[in-house]
C-alpha positions in Angstrom: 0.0 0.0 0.0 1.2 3.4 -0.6 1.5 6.2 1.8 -1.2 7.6 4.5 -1.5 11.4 4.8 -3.9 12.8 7.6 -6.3 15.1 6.5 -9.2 17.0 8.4 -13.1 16.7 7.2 -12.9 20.1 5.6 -10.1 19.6 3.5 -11.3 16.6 2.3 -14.6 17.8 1.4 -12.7 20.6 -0.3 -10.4 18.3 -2.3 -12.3 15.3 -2.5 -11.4 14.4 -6.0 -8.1 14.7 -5.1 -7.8 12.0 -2.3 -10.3 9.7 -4.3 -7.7 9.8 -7.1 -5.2 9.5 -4.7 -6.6 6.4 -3.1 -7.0 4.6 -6.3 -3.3 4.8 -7.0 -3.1 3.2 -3.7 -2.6 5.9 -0.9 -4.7 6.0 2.1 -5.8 8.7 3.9 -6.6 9.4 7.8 -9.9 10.9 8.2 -9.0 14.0 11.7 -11.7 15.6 13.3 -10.5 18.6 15.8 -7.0 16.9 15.8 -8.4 13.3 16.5 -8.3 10.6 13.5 -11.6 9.1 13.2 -11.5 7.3 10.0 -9.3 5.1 7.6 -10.1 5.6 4.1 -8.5 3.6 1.5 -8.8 1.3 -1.6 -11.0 -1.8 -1.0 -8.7 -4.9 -1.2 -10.0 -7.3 -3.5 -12.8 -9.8 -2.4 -12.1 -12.9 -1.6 -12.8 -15.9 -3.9 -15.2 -18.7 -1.9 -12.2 -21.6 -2.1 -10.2 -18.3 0.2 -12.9 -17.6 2.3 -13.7 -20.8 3.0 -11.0 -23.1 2.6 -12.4 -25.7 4.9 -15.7 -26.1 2.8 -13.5 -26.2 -0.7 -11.3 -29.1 0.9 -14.5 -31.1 2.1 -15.8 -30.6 -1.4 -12.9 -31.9 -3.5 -12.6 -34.1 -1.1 -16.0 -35.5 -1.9 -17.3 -35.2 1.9 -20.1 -32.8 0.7 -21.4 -31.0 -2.1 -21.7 -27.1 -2.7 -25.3 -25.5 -3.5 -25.8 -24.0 -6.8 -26.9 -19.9 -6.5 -30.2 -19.2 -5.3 -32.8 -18.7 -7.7 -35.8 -17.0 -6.1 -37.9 -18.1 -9.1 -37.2 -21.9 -7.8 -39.6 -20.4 -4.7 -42.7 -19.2 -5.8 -45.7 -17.8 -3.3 -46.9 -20.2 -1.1 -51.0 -20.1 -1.2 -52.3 -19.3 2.1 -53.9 -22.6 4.2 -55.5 -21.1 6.9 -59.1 -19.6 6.4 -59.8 -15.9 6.9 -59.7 -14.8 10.4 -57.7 -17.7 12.1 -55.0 -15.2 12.6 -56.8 -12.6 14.5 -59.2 -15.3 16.3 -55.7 -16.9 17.6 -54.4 -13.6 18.6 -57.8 -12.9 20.7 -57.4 -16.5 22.3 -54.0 -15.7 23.5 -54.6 -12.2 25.0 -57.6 -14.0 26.5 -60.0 -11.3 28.5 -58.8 -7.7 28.9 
């Protein structure tokens, strides 16, 4: 990573294109509030692939111990129809608060 400068909210604000470019070429900078850093701001690192997040899961797997779910498709999960008649809800509510 490049160099961190510290910086105060105002200057930032005023020059916030310049530390955004800055920051993509790698720098960070330390976000000071009456003298104080608050904040860190710097690239994002890169994200993680699954087999680095979860390297445990990836060995099971290739080791044939379990198998990995395809993506979710909500489409696979359509609206359920509702089973219960109209009423049962608030009928069930009224039996549980009982007499007021």
């Amino acid at each position: 990573m490049g160099s961190m400068k510290a910086v105060a909210i105002t200057e930032l604000e005023n020059h916030l294109s310049d530390y955004v470019l800055r920051m993509e070429a790698g720098d960070g900078v330390l976000l000071t509030a009456q003298g104080r850093v608050v904040a860190e701001l710097r690239k994002p690192a890169a994200v993680a692939s699954p087999a680095e997040r979860y390297p445990g899961l990836m060995k099971l797997a290739q080791q044939g111990e379990l198998r990995l779910g395809l993506p979710n498709t909500p489409s696979l999960y359509p609206p359920r129809p509702i089973r219960r008649p109209t009423g049962t809800a608030i009928r069930l509510l009224d039996e549980e608060r009982g007499e007021r």
